[in-house]
N, C-alpha and C positions, 0 to 999 in steps of 0.2 A: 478157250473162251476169249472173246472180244474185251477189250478194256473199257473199263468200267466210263460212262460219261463225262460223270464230273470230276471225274479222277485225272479221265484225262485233258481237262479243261484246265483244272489246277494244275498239270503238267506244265502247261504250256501257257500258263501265266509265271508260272515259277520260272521258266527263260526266258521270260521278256516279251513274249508272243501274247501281250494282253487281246489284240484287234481278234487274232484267231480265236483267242480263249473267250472274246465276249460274244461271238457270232456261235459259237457252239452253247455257250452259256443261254444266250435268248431263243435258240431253239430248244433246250432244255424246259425252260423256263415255259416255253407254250404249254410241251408235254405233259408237264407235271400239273400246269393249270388245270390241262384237261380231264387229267384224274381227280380232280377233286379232294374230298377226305382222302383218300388214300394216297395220294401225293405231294399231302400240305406240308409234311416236313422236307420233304427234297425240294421243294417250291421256296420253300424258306432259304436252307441252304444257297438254293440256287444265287438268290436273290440276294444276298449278304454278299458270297462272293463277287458276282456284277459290280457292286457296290463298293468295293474293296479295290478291284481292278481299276473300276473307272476314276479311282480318287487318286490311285500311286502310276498310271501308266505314266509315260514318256511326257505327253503330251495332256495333264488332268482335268477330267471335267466334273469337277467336284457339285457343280449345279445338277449333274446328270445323277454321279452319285446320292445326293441326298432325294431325289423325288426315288429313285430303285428304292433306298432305304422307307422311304415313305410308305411305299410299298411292300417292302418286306415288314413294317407295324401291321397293318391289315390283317398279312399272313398271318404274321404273332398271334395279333389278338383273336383269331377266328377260334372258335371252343375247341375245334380238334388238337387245336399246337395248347390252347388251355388246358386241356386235358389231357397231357402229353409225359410224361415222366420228363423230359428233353427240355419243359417251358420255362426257367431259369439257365439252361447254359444257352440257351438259346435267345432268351431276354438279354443274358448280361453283352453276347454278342451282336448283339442288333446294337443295343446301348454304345456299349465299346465304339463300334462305326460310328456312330451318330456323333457322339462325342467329340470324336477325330474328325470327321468330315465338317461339321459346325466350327471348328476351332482354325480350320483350315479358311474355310470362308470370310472370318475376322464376327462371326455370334459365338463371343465368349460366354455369356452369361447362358445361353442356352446349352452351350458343350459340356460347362460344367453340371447343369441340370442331368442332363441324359448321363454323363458320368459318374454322378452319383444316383441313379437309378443303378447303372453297370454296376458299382462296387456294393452296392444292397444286395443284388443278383448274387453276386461272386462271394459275399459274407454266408449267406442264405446258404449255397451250394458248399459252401467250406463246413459246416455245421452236418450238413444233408445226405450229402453225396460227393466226400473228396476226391473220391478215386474217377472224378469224373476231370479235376479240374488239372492243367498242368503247373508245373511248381513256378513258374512265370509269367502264368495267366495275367495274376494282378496289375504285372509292371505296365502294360501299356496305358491302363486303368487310371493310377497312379503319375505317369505320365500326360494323360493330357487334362489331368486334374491339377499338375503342378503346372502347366503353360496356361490353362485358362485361368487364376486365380491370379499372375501373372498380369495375364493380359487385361484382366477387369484392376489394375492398380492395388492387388490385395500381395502385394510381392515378397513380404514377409512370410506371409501364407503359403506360397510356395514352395517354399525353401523345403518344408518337412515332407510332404508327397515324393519332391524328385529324387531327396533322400532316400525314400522308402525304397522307391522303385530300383535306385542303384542298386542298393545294399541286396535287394530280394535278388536282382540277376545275378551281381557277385557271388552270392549265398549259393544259389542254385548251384551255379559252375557253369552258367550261360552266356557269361560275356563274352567269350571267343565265339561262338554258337550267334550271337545275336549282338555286336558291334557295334552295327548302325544305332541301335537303342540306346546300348552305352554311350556313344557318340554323344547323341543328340539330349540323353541326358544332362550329360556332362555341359552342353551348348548353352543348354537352358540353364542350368546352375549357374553358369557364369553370368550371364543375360541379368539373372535375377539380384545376384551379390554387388555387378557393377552397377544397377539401378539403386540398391540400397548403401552404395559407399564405402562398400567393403572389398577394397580393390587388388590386394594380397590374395583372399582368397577365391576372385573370379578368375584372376591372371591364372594362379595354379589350375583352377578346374577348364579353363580353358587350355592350356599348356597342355594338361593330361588327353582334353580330345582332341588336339590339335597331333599330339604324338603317336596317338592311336589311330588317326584318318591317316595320318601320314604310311601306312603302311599296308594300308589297304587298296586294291584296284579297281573297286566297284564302283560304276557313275553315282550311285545312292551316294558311298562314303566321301567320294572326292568333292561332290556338291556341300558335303557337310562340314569336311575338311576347307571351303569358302567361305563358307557360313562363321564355323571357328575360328579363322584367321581373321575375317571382317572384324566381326564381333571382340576379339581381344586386340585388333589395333584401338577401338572405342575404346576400352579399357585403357592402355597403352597412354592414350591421347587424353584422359582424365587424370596420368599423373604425370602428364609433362613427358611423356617419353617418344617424342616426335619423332625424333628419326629412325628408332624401333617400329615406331605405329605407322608409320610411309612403308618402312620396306616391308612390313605385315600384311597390310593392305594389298601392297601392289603382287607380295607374294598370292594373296588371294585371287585377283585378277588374274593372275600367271597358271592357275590352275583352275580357271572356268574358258580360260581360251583351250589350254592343252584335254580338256572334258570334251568340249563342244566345239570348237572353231570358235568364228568370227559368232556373234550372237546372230540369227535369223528370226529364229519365227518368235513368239510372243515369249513364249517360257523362257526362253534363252536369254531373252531380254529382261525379261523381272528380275534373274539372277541377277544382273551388273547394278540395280538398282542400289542395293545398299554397297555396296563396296564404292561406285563412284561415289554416292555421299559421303563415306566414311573418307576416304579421298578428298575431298574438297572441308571437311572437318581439319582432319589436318593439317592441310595446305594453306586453312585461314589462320589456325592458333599459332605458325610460324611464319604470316604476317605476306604470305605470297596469296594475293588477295585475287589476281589475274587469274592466276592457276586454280586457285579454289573455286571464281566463279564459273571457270571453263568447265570445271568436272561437277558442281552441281547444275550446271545446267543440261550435262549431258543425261545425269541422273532424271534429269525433271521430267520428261516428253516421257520415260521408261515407267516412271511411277504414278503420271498422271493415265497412262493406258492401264494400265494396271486397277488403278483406283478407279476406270469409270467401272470393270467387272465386278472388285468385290472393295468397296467402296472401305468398309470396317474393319478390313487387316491393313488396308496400306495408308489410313490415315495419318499416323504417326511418321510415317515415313515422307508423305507428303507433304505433310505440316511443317518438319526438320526442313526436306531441301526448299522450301521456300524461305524458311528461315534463315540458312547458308546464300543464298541468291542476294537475300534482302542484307547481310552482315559483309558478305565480299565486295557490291557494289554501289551500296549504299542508296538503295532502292526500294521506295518508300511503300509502294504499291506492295513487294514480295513481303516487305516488313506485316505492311498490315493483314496480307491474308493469313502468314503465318499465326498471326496472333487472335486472329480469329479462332483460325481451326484449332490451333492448342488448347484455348481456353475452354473451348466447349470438349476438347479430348479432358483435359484439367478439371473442368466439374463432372463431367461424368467417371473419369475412373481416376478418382483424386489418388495424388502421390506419383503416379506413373509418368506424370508429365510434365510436374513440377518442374526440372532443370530446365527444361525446352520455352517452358511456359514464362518462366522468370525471364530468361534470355529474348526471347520475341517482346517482352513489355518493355524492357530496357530499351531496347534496340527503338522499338517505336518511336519511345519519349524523346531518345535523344536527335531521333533524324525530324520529329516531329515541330523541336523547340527550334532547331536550325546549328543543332552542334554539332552537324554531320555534315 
């Protein structure tokens, strides 16, 4: 017997071969349109996966992602999949995506909506029909539940989700099995503790993913092993520990070149984004004002591209290196855009942008009255 379509589609997503797996996926995706009812749940399938691919490939197009997913609601909601014994694991997985892929975008407030649709789903089904669900279902659930609460400045709020979601993979015995999750857990946790001032305990939980990417060879883990290095120079650099948080940093740098080369194409580029600001952070609090402007500037052109696609994830990040621009050269223009966009980051998702937001009003006032 011939192997199965989307079997072998999800093959060949599963090595990497997303391009292949999506060109076999939309000619699936015709066939089963064309069956009608009787093809509405492989239609579904079909379409989640597409959706799935097009968000994690090499190269993502998270915009192309979310209209598939758009499209697989349709399917959902058409009476056949209503009527379906499958229309709950199948909600909480469309959900799930949607989730993910909104959170990716920088629409917090709507990832966490659809999110908590997904874990209503997954509650429902844990009651219903467990033997349907698997024993770490929840945690990605849980996971982009603790990034987007997070990301809307509820950061407090966060903290108990990614918990969750740890403790459930540990429990499982899935953490060797699924890594990247742990990882990125772990990323967020610390993200969340160094935002709330708790800086013993983000060091450790970054420490911990930074020890665990470190041994892994996958471009998923080694990006996130970037990510975790960046991120606890930040931390690093909130208690004064400069030349840990330089050589952290630039360790991060050292393993997005040995990942990918020189940066080329756009993706490759957003990576250096925070790591040069995290860079030029440091290079100012130990008063090499030259250096720090050269490396937020390099950051600037990387994040302002960036910001023109998905305008709501990279704002914060933009807002910072014009803030770094305006503090290294004492440049009144950087000063004031900075203080712009924080503020309005600062009223809408209060608490999250507080330290940035303080720092850009200073900074104003004082280049403003002439003591700069």
């Amino acid at each position: 017997m011939g192997q199965d379509p989307l079997s072998q589609a999800q093959r060949l997503a599963a090595a990497g071969e997303h391009e292949a797996a999506l060109r076999l996926a939309r000619e699936l995706e015709a066939e089963y349109a064309a069956q009608g009812d009787d093809g509405v749940n492989l239609l579904l399938w079909v379409r989640l996966s597409m959706a799935r691919w097009l968000a994690v490939q090499e190269r993502p197009d998270r915009r192309a992602a979310l209209a598939v997913l758009d499209a697989a609601e349709q399917t959902w909601r058409s009476p056949a999949v209503q009527g379906s014994e499958m229309v709950h694991l199948l909600g909480a997985e469309l959900m799930s995506l949607r989730s993910f892929v909104l959170r990716q975008l920088g629409y917090a407030a709507e990832s966490l909506a659809a999110g908590e649709q997904a874990l209503a789903f997954f509650t429902e089904l844990e009651q219903d029909a467990p033997e349907m669900l698997s024993a770490v279902g929840r945690v990605p659930l849980l996971l982009n539940r603790g990034a987007a609460l997070a990301d809307l400045g509820r950061t407090a709020e966060s903290l108990a989700p990614l918990a969750q979601a740890l403790a459930a993979l540990r429990e499982a015995g899935a953490a060797a099995v699924h890594r990247d999750v742990e990882i990125e857990l772990l990323v967020l946790q610390g993200t969340s503790l160094t935002l709330l001032g708790r800086f013993a305990e983000a060091g450790a939980a970054e420490a911990e993913a930074i020890a665990f990417a470190r041994k892994e060879s996958g471009r998923a883990a080694r990006h996130l092993l970037a990510t975790a290095l960046t991120n606890h120079a930040t931390t690093l650099t909130r208690v004064r520990q400069y030349d840990e948080a330089l050589g952290t940093v630039h360790e991060a740098m050292a393993v997005l070149r040995e990942t990918d080369g020189e940066p080329v194409t756009a993706v490759q580029r957003r990576r250096w984004g925070l790591p040069l600001s995290t860079e030029a952070e440091v290079l100012l609090a130990v008063g090499r004002r030259e250096d720090a402007a050269r490396a937020a500037r390099r950051a600037e052109p990387v994040l302002r591209e960036y910001a023109a696609e998905v305008p709501l994830l990279v704002a914060g990040s933009l807002a910072n290196v014009c803030l770094l621009i305006g503090e290294a050269e004492d440049d009144k223009a950087y000063a004031d855009e900075a203080l712009e966009r924080l503020t309005e980051l600062n009223e809408r998702f209060p608490g999250r942008y507080e330290y940035w937001w303080r720092r850009a009003r200073d900074l104003v006032e004082r280049l403003h009255s002439g003591a700069g």
